[in-house]
KENU-486785 format. One record per residue (C-alpha): residue in one letter; x, z, y. Coordinates in steps of 0.1 Angstrom, whole numbers, padded with zeros to 4 digits, always signed. Each point is the difference from the previous one (the first is absolute). Layout:
BEGIN
AXZY...
***
This chain:
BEGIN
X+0128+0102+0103X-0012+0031-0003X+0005+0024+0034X+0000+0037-0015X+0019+0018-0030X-0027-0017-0027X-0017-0029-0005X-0037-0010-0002X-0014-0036+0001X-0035+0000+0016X-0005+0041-0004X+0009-0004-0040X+0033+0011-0008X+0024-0019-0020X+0022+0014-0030X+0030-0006-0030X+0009+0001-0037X+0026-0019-0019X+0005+0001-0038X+0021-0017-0027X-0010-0008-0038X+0024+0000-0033X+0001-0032-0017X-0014-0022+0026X+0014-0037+0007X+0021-0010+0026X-0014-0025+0019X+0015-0028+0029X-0029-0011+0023X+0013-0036+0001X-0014-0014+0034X-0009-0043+0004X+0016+0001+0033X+0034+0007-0012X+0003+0031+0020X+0013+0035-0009X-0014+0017-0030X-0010+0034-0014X+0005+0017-0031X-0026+0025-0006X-0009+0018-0033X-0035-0007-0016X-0019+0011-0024X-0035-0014-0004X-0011+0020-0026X-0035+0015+0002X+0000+0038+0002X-0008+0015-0032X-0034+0020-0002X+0012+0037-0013X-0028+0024-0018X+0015+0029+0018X+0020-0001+0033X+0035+0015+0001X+0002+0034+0010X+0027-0012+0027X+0012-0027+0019X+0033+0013+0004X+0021-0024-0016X-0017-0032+0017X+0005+0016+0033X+0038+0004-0010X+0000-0032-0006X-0019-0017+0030X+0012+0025+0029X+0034-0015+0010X-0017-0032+0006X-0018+0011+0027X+0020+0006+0028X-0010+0011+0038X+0001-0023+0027X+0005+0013+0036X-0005-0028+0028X+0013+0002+0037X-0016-0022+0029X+0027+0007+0029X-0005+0010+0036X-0008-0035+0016X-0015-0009+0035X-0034-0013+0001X-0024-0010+0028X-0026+0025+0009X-0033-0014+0007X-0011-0007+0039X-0024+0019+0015X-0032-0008+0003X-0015-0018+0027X-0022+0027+0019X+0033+0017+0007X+0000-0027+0030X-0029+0014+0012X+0008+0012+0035X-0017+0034-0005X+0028+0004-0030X+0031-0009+0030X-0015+0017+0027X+0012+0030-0023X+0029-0011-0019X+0012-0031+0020X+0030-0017-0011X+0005+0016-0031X-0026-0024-0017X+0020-0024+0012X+0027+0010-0027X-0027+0016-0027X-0025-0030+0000X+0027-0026-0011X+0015-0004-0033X+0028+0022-0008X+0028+0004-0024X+0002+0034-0017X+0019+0013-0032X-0018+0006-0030X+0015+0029-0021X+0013-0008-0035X-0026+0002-0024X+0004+0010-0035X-0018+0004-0033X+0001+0004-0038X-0013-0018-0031X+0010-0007-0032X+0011-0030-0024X+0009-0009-0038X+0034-0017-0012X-0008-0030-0021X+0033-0015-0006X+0030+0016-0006X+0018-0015+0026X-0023+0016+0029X-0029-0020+0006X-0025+0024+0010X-0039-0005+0004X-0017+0016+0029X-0027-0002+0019X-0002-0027+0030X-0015+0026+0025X+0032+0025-0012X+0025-0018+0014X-0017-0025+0027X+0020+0006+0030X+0027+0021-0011X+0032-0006+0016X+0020+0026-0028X-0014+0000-0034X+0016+0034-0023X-0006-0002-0036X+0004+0035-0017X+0004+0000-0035X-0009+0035-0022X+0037+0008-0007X+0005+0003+0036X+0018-0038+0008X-0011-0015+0031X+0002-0037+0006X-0007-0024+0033X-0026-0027-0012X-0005-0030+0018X-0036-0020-0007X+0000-0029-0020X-0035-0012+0006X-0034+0019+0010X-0038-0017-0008X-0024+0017+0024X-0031-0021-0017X+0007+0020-0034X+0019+0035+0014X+0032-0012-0019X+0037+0009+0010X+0039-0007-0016X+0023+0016+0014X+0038-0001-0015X+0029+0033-0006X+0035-0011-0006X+0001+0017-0034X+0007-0007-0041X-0014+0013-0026X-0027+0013+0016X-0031+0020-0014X-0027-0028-0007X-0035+0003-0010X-0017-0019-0025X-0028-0019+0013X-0033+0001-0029X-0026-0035+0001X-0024+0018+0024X-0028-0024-0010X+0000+0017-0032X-0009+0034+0016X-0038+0016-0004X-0020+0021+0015X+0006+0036-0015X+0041-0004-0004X+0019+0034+0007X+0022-0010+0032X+0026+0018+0019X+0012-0003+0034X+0030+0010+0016X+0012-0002+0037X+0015+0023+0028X-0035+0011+0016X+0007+0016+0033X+0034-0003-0001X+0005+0032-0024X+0014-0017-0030X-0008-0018-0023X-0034+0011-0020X-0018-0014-0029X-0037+0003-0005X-0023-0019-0028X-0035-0008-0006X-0015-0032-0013X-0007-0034+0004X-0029+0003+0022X-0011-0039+0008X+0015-0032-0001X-0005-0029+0026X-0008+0019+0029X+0009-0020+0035X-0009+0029+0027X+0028-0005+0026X-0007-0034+0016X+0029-0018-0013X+0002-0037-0006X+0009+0007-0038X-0013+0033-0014X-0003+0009-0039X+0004+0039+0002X+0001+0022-0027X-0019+0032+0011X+0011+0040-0017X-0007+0031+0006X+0038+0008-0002X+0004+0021+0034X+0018-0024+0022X+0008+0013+0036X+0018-0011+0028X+0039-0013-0004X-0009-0011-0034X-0003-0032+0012X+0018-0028-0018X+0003+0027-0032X-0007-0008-0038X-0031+0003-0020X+0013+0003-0031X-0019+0001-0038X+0007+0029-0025X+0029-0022-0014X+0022+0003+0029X-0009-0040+0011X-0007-0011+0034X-0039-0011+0004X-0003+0001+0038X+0011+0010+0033X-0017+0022+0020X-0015-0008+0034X-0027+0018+0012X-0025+0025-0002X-0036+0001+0011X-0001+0030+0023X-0020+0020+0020X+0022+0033+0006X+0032-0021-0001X+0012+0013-0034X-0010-0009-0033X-0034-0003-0009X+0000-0011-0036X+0000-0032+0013X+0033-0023-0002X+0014-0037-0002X+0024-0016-0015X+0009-0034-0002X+0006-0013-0035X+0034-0004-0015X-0010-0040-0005X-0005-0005+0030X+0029+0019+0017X+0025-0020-0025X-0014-0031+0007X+0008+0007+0037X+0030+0015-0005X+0013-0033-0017X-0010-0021+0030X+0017+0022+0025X+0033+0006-0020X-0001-0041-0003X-0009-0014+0032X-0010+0031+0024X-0036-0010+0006X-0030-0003-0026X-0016-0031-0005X-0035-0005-0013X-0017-0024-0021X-0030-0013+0022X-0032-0024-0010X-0016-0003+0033X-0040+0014-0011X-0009+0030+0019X-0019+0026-0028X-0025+0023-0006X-0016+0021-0024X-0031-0006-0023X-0029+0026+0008X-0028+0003-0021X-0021-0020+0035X+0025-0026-0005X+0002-0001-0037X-0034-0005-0003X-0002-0028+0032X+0029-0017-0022X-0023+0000-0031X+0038+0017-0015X-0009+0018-0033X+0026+0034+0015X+0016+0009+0027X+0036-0008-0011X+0025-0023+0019X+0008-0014+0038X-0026-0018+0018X+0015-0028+0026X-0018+0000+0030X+0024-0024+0013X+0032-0019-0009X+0022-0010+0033X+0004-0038+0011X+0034-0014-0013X+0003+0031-0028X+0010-0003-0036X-0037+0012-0005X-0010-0030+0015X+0023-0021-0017X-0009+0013-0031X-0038-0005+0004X-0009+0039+0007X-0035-0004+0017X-0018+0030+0017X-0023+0018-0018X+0024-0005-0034X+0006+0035-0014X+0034+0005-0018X-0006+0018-0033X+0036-0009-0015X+0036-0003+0016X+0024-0017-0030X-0019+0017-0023X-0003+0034+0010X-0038+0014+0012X-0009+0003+0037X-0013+0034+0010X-0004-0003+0038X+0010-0020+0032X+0030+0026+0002X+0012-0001-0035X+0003-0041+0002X+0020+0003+0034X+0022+0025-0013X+0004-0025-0033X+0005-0032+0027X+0026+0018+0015X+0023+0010-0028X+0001-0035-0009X+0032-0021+0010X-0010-0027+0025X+0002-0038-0013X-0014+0009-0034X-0028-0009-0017X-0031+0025-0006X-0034-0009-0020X-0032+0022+0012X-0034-0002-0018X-0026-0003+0026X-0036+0001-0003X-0017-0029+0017X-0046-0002+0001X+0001+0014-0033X+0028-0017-0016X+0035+0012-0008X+0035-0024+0001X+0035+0002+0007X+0019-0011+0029X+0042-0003+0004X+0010+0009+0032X+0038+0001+0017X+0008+0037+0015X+0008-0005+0037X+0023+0016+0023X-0019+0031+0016X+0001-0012+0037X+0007+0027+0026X-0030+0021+0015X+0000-0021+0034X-0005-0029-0018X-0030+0014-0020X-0011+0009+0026X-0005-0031+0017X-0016-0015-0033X-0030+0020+0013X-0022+0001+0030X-0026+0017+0017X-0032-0020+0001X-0031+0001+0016X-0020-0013+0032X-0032+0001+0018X-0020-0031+0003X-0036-0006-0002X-0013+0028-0023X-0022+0001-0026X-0010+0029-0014X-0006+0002-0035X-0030+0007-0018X+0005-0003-0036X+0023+0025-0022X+0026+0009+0026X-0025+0012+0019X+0014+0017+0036X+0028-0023+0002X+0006-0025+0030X+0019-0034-0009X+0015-0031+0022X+0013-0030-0005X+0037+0000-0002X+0007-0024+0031X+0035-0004+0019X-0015+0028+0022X-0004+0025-0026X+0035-0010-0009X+0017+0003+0028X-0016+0033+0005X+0009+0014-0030X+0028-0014-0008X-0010-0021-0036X+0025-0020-0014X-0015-0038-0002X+0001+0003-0037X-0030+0030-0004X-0036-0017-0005X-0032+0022-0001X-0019+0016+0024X+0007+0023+0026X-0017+0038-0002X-0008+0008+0033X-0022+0030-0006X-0007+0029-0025X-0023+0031-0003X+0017+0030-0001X-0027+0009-0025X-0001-0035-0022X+0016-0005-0037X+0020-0025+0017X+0016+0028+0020X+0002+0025-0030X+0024-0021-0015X+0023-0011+0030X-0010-0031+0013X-0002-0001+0040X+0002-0014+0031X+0028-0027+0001X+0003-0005-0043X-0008-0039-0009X-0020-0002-0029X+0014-0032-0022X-0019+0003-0031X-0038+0014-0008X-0004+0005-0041X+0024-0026-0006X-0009-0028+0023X+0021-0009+0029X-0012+0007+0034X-0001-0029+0028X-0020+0016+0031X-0023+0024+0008X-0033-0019-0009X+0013-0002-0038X+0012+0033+0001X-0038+0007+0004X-0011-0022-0023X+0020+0012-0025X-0010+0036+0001X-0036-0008+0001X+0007-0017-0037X+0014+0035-0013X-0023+0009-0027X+0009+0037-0002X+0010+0025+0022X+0036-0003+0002X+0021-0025+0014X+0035-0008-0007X+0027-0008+0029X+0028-0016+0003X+0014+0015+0038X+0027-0010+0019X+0020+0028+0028X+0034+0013+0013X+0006+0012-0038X-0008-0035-0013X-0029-0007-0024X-0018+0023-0024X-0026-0003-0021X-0033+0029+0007X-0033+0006-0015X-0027+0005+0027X-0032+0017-0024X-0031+0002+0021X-0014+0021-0031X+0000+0033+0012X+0029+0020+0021X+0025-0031+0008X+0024-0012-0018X+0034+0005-0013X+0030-0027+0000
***
């Protein structure tokens, strides 16, 4: 929660705007789990493409304003432990001058933190006071105020929050209330006349427009990002606000802005009305999100890898790994596999096909298209159950070791490998299942290092061949006939896919 009178998410400010669309459908987001729904207006409509742009927005700001309200969040006073000193105040110089009073100051102490307070913003989407927000808005707040533009203030209580997409419900006791319309933001382009509207520094509420600067931007860090970037001047407390399009319809809501002075930039985020709704459902249903899940960790196609793969573009998800037990397994996902299809639709990127697992419903059925040594065919798999972080966690492992080294001399030249015995294990801590080789030294100056692999990584595969110990790692790198050779590495992160080119400069993965 945020601890001063606005709010600001990672030195990018946050910001609001709501709007509401004649003739749109009323529609009942029906939930599998029998939970509670919401109704929430839709119109999925493209926007139409004007000659000339209307001399003023007035009348779509009319319509969108009173469904952005002001949120202001308390934290109260609360006793906390203050940290211990630290250990040099023992030092008997230190007592000879302040003597027992270290004796209370070095240990841990309860003191009172002050209440803490700030301001963001949020959109009504149903008219019976479900309110979208942002997760960071409202984290920790022990009073949530909802302000609406004709003055009304209301308690709100939080339905659900999703940290891993910025996401918050929160709920007003209210009827009839001033709901926007949400637009397919999918259907959205590059170029579209936007408009945002939030409460930036707490002044009221303030609308500013610009355009749809880029789509698919993931800047932030989080687990699921898909942002819609505009120049609309977004500023702090317009967090959790409403990007809206010139038709009064809800296409995002905004979240942060890139930053180096604090205020806005010309750079801003918003996370796309899609998105938000399809959260929004899960929260109002069941209070928690839950994500479809295939058990492959991703990554993109470079042009290195594109052309190590023999693939004809750069288009679609490359597995670098599918998880032991996983639907991907199941299914007959095999590393180096790269999606190009999910039912149907075309693969862009590693992040585009995660987003796409996620929003579909666990237990049902998917087809990908995969590319396989040239050749291209379908596989059904069964959506799984996202499990929770500490358990993907523990489907990885660190890997590495130290035995008898042998230093390489073909391609991956300045690179160190050693058999991957129970002492490299142990020392490393590699889960039984990881076979390869363990890297045990790298250049600083090498290809190998230009591209990430060090000290500690386990390299599995060398252009496509399976790596048992160090003497075949050689072997097989002294069979490269060109300059670059393709990996298949193993670390903390789990297993990637890199392109180590000797050619020239290094490489990149």
């Amino acid at each position: 929660m945020p601890t001063s009178a606005s709010t600001s998410f990672l030195r990018r400010s946050l910001w609001p705007l709501g709007a509401a669309c004649a003739g749109a459908l009323l529609w009942t987001l029906a939930t599998s789990t029998g939970g509670a729904a919401v109704a929430v207006r839709i119109d999925d409509q493209p926007v139409t493409s004007a000659a000339v742009a209307p001399m003023s927005f007035a009348p779509v700001v009319k319509r969108v304003a009173p469904s952005v309200v002001k949120i202001h969040v308390v934290e109260r006073a609360k006793n906390v432990t203050a940290p211990a000193l630290p250990q040099f105040f023992n030092d008997p110089v230190f007592r000879q001058f302040f003597g027992d009073q270290l004796n209370q100051l070095g240990g841990q102490q309860r003191i009172v933190q002050p209440p803490q307070e700030g301001l963001g913003s949020g959109v009504i989407v149903s008219a019976d006071g479900y309110v979208l927000t942002n997760h960071h808005v409202v984290n920790g707040a022990d009073v949530i105020k909802v302000t609406l533009t004709d003055g009304r203030e209301f308690t709100a209580k939080v339905i659900g929050a999703d940290p891993a997409s910025e996401i918050a419900v929160v709920k007003i006791d209210g009827k009839d209330l001033p709901a926007i319309t949400f637009a397919d933001s999918d259907r959205i382009e590059v170029g579209d006349r936007v408009l945002a509207v939030g409460n930036p520094f707490g002044i009221g509420q303030t609308v500013t427009g610009g355009m749809v600067s880029a789509l698919g931007r993931a800047t932030l860090g989080l687990d699921y990002e898909d942002f819609i970037q505009t120049d609309a001047a977004i500023n702090p407390g317009n967090s959790g606000g409403a990007l809206v399009d010139v038709s009064g319809r809800l296409v995002g809501i905004n979240t942060a802005i890139l930053s180096r002075s604090g205020g806005s930039q010309g750079i801003g985020f918003a996370i796309p009305a899609n998105l938000a709704r399809n959260i929004l459902e899960q929260l109002v249903a069941t209070g928690r999100v839950v994500r479809g899940y295939i058990g492959a960790s991703l990554q993109d196609v470079t042009p290195a890898l594109a052309e190590g793969f023999r693939l004809k573009g750069r288009d679609g998800a490359l597995v670098a790994e599918v998880m032991s037990g996983s639907p991907a397994e199941r299914a007959g996902l095999k590393s180096g596999d790269v999606i190009v299809r999910l039912n149907g639709k075309a693969v862009m990127d590693s992040r585009h096909l995660k987003l796409s697992v996620a929003s579909l419903a666990p237990a049902s059925t998917a087809t990908v298209e995969v590319v396989r040594d040239g050749d291209t065919k379908k596989i059904d798999l069964k959506i799984g159950d996202r499990p929770g972080e500490k358990e993907l966690a523990q489907a990885g492992g660190r890997s590495g070791g130290d035995s008898g080294v042998a230093k390489d001399a073909g391609t991956l030249n300045g690179v160190g490998v050693a058999d991957l015995d129970a002492r490299a294990r142990r020392q490393f801590n590699v889960p039984a299942a990881v076979r390869g080789v363990v890297v045990t030294q790298v250049e600083p100056n090498s290809a190998a290092a230009a591209v990430g692999v060090q000290p500690g990584d386990v390299i599995q595969e060398i252009n496509r061949q399976a790596v048992t110990d160090a003497n075949d790692a050689i072997k097989l790198t002294e069979k490269t006939e060109s300059r670059k050779t393709l990996l298949r590495v193993w670390n903390q992160g789990g297993a990637r896919y890199v392109i180590v080119d000797e050619t020239g400069a290094g490489g990149k993965s």
